[in-house]
N, C-alpha and C positions, 0 to 999 in steps of 0.2 A: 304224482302223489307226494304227499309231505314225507322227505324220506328222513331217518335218523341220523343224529349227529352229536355233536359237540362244540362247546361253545370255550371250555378251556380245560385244565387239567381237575379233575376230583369231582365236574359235573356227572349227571348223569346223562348218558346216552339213551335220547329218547326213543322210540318207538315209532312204525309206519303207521301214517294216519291214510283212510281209503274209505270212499265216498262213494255212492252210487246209488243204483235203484232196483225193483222187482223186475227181473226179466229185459228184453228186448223186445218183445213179438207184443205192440198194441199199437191198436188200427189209428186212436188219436194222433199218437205221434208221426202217422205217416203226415201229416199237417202242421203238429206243434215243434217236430225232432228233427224226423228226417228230413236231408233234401227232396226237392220234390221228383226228380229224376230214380233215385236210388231204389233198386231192387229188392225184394225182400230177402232172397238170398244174403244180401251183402249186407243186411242193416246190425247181424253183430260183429262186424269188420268194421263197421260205422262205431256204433255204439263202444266199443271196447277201447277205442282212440278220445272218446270224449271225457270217461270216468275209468277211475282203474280197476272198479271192482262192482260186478253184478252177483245181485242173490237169485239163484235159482230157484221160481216156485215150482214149475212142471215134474220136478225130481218128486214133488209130494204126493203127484195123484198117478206116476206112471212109472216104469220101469222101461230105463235107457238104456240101449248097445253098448259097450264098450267102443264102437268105430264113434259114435254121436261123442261121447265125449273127447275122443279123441281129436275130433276136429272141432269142438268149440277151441280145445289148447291150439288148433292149427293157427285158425281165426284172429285169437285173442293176441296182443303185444306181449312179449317181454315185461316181466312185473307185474301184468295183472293178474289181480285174485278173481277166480268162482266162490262164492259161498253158495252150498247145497241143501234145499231144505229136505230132512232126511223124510222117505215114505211112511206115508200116514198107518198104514197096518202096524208098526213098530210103536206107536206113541197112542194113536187111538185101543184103548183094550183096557180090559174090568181089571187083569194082571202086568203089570209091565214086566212083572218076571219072566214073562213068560214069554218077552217077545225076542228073543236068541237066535231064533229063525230068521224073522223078518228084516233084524239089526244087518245078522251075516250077510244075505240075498241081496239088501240093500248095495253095502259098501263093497259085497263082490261083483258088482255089477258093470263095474267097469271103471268106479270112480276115480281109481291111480290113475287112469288115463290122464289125467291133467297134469300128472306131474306137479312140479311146482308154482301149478295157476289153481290150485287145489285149496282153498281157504277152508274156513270152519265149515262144519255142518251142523246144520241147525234143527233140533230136533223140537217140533212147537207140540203143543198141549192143548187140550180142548177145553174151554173156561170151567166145563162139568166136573174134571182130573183137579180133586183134592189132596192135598200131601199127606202121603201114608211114609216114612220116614225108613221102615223097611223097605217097601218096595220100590223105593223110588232110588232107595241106594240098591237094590238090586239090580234094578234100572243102570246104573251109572256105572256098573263092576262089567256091563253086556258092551261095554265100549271099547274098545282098543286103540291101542297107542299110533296102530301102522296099519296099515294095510297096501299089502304089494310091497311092502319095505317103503312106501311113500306116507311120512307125518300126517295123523289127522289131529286135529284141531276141535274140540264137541264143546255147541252150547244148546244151551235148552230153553225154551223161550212157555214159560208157566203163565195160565191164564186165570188162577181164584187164589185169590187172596187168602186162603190159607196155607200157602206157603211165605206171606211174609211174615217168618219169625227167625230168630237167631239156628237154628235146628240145620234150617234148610241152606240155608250161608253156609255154618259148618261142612255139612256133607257135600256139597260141593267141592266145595276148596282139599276135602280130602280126596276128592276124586280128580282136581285141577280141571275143572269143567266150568265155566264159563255160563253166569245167569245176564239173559239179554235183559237191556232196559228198554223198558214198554213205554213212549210216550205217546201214552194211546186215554180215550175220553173214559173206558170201563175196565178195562184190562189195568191189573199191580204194577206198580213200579218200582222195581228191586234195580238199586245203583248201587249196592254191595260189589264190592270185585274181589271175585273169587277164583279166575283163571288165571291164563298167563297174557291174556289179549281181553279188547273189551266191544263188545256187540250192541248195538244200540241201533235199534228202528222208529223211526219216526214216523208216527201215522197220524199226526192232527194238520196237516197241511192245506190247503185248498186251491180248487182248478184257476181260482179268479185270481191268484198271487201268481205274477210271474217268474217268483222264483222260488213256487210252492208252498215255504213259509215265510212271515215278515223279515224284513233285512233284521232289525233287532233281533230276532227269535236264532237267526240264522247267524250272527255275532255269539251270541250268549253261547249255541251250540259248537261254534269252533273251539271257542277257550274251554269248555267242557272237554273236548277233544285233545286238546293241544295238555291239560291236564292230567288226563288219563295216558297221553303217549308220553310224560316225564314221570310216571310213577306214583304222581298224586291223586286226589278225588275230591271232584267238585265239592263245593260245602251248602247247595242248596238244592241238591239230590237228596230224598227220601232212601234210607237205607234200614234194610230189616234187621241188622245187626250191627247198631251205633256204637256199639262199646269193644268190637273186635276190627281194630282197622288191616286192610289186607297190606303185604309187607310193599315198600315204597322201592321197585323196579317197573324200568321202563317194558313198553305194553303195544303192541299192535293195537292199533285205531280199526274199526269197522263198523261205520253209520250210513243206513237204509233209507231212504226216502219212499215211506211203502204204505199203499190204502189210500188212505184221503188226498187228495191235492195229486192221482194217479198223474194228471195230462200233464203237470208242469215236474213231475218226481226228476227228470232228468235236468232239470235246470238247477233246481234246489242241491243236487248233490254236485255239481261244476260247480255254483253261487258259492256253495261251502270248499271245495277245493281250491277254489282261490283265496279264502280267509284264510287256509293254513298252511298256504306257502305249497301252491300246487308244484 
């Protein structure tokens, strides 16, 4: 991973930049990824050595053991991050107030298990989930700091465009919660930073690029990255709130290679870990 540093006295110390893709468990890559020997048991011992940080979707439709997490952190190296996309019952609903329940059962579930391979958890939105400004900061008060005494890290990844307005930046950043950037063909693209780390998934990729998306595309997104882990923000990101810039400290990096261009996701995010000084 691009790790943080210093280049002399009074700069700022940047930020860990980390790269990866949806999951481990898809049947192309026993062709495009894997070696061809390699077992599927071992393929996130495989996988976890290639990129430093995988997002979990299976966290969204099921509820994991505490032992299952415990042995992805078995698996996983030193330094690598999980990001956990949080279960759907919690974010799908007519009330987000109301889902206090399903937040708890979630993150009791086992998730400290990872310890410190525990990254963000990503709470995504259904494109239908319009911002209602009460409840969604109701929403963001059902979040906690810890759990198990282990840091969580929360971002929210919102699908209709109305929440791109100054409103919704606010209340975030009073909650230090963290809005993903969508580079996706229908879904908003909020490059506001509003947490203390920045989320970004990339879903306009395709299976015929070998390294997901164009070399150029995949340049442009390093230095986007490399910007975001020194505390700055790109200047040709769309941002919903131009006139409040968020304060200039260095920022954990975390970018998805996820949806379109699935069979090459895992090259696209090496491709990219080499631009930033893997």
């Amino acid at each position: 991973m691009a790790k943080s540093g210093t280049t002399g006295a009074g700069e700022i110390r940047a930020g860990q930049i980390r790269a990866g893709m949806g999951g481990w468990t898809f049947e192309p890559w026993e062709r495009s990824f894997y070696p061809e020997t390699l077992a599927k048991a071992k393929q996130l011992h495989y996988a976890a050595r290639q990129v430093p940080t995988i997002e979990v979707n299976g966290t969204y439709y099921s509820t994991f053991k505490p032992a299952t997490f415990a042995k992805w952190a078995k698996d996983a190296p030193e330094g690598f991050v999980f990001s956990l996309k949080a279960i759907r019952f919690a974010t799908n609903r007519r009330v987000l107030a109301e889902a206090g329940e399903s937040v708890g059962r979630f993150l009791g579930s086992g998730v400290s298990e990872l310890g410190d391979k525990l990254g963000p958890i990503l709470w995504q939105f259904a494109p239908t989930k319009k911002f209602d400004p009460e409840d969604f900061g109701a929403f963001l008060a059902l979040l906690p700091e810890k759990q198990d005494g282990v840091k969580l890290r929360h971002a929210v990844e919102v699908r209709n465009s109305t929440f791109v307005v100054p409103e919704f930046v606010e209340l975030l950043r009073r909650h230090d919660v963290t809005v993903v950037y969508a580079d996706h063909e229908k879904y908003p693209a909020i490059a506001d930073v509003t947490g203390d780390f920045v989320y970004a998934r990339l879903q306009t990729g395709a299976d015929d690029i070998p390294t997901c998306y164009p070399e150029k595309a995949l340049d442009e997104w390093a230095a986007r990255a490399k910007l975001w882990a020194a505390g700055k923000a790109p200047d040709d990101l769309k941002l919903a709130d131009p006139e409040h810039a968020a304060p200039v400290r260095p920022r954990d990096v975390f970018v998805y290679f996820i949806t379109s261009g699935k069979v090459r996701a895992p090259h696209g995010a090496m491709a990219f870990m080499e631009r930033v000084g893997k």
